[in-house]
C-alpha positions in Angstrom: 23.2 -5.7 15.7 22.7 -4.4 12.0 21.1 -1.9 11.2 20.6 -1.1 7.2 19.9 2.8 6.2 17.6 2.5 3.3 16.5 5.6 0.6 16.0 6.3 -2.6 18.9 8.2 -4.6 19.8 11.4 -2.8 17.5 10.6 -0.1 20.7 11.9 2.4 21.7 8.6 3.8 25.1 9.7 2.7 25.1 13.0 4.5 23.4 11.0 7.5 25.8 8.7 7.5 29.1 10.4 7.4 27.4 12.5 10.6 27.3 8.9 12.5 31.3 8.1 11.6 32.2 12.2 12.7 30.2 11.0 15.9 32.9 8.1 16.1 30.9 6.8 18.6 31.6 3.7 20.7 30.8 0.1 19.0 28.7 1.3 16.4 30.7 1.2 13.0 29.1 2.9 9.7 29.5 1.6 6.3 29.2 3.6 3.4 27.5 2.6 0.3 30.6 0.8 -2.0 30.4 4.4 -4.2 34.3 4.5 -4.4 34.7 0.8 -5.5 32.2 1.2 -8.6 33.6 4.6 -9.6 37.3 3.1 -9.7 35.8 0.4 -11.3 36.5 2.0 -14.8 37.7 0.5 -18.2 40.5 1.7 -20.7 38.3 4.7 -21.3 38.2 5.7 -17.8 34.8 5.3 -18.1 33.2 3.5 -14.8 30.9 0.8 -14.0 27.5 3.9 -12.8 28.8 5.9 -16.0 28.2 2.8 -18.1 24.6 2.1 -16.1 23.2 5.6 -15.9 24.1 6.1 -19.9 22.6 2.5 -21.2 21.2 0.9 -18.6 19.3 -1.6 -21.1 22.8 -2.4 -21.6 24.4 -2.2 -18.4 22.1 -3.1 -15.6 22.2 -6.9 -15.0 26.2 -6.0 -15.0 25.7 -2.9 -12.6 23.4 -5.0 -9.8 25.1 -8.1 -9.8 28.5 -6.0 -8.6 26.3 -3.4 -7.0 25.2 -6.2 -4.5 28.4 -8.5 -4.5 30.4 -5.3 -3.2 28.1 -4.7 -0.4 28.3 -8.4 1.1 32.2 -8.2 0.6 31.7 -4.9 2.5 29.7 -6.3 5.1 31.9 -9.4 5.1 34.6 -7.4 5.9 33.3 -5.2 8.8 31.6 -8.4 10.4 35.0 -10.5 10.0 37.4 -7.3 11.5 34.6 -7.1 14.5 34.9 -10.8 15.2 38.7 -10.8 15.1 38.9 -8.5 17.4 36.3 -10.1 19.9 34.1 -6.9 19.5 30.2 -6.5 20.2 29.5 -4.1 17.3 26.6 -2.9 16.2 26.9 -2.2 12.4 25.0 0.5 10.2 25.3 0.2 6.1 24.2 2.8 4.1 21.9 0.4 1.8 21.3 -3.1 1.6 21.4 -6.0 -0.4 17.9 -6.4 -0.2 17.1 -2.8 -1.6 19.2 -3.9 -4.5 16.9 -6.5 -4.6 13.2 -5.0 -3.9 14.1 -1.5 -5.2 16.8 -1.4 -7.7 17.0 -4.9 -9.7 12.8 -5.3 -9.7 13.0 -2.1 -11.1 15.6 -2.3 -13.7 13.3 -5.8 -14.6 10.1 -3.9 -14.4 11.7 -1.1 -16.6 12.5 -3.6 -19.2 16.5 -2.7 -18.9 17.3 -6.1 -17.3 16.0 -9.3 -18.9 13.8 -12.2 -17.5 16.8 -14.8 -17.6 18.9 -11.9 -16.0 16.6 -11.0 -13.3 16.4 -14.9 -12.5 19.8 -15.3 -12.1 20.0 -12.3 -10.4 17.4 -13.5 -7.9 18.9 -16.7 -7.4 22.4 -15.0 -6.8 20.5 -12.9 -4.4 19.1 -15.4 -2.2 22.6 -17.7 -1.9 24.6 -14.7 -0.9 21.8 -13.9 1.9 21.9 -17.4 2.9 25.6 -18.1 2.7 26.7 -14.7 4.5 23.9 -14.6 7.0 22.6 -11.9 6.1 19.6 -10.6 8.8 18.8 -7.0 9.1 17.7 -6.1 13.0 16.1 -3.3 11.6 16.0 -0.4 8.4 15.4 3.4 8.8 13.9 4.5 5.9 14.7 8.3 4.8 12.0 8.9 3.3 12.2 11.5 0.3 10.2 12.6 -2.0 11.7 12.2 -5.4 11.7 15.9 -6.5 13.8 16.7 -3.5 16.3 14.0 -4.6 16.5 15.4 -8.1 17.2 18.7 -6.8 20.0 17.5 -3.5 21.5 15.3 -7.0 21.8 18.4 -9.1 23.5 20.5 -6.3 25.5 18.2 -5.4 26.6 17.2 -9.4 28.2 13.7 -9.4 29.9 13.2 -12.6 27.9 10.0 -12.9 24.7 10.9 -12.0 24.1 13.9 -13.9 22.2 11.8 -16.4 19.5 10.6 -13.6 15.4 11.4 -14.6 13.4 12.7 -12.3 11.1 9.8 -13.7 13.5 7.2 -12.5 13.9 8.5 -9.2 9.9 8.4 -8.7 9.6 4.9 -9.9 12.1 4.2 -6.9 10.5 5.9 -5.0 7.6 3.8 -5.3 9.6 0.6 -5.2 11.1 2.1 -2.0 7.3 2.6 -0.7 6.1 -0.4 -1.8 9.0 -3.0 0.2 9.0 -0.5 3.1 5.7 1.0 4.4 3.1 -1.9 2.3 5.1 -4.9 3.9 4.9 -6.7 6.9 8.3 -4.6 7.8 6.1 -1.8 9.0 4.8 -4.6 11.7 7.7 -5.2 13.4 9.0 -3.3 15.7 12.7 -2.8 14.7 11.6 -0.7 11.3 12.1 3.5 11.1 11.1 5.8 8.7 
């Protein structure tokens, strides 16, 4: 079974998250969002990949989704591959999904204007080979829903080097991407969808 966690920045999937791995409980194994991989991701300026999005993201954010959503299938790759080898029946929960990169984060870098139209197609098409090729089908989402002042202020408190540089106005327009793919989608049908 997989299980993706879905919210907008700050939303406490994190927090929720690392509660479920303390837990350790029996066949259920948590993935956190690839955060460590994109901050060691750094160039000669120690400078890493979210510093270079967050600070010019008209710049950075065809660069910043493609590796945002390649690390999570190598993530997911992983976990699924470790579970088979060792002949387990695991249920996996990610923090995230590639298709939030998708719906939420890429539409809206598009939308914004910071990622191109030739970008966002090849971005798209990227998208819908690695869901394809890796198998990629959610049994379900919980969505922590957030508003986007309360993630502004749990971002502040908790001040992330990268993130410090987040708008307020960002985080609403996620929100509503978040809104929009979540609770006005055919996901809110079925069954196997939380919020």
């Amino acid at each position: 079974m997989l299980i993706f966690l879905e919210a907008n920045i700050g939303g406490g999937k994190s927090s929720f998250a690392t509660k479920l791995i303390e837990k350790n409980l029996a066949n259920i194994t948590v993935l956190l969002e690839p955060l460590d991989e994109w901050v060691e991701t750094s160039d000669s300026n120690d400078v890493n990949i979210l510093q270079h999005y967050y600070s010019d993201p008209q710049k950075h954010s065809y660069l910043f989704q493609m590796n945002s959503f390649i690390s999570r299938c190598k993530r997911l790759e992983e976990a699924m591959q470790h579970d088979v080898q060792k002949s387990k029946d695991t249920h996996i929960i990610m923090e995230r999904s590639v298709f939030s990169d998708y719906y939420c984060f890429a539409k809206n870098c598009y939308e914004l204007g910071t990622m191109t139209e030739i970008e966002f197609i090849v971005y798209k098409k990227w998208f819908e080979w690695l869901i394809e090729k890796f198998k990629i089908q959610p049994d379900g989402f919980i969505y922590m829903r957030t508003t986007p002042e309360e993630c502004h202020n749990r971002i502040k408190k908790r001040s992330r080097k990268s993130e410090d540089v987040i708008p307020l106005e960002y985080l609403k327009s996620l929100h509503m991407r978040h809104d929009d793919w979540l609770l006005d989608s055919e996901l809110k049908e079925k069954k196997n969808f939380y919020v």
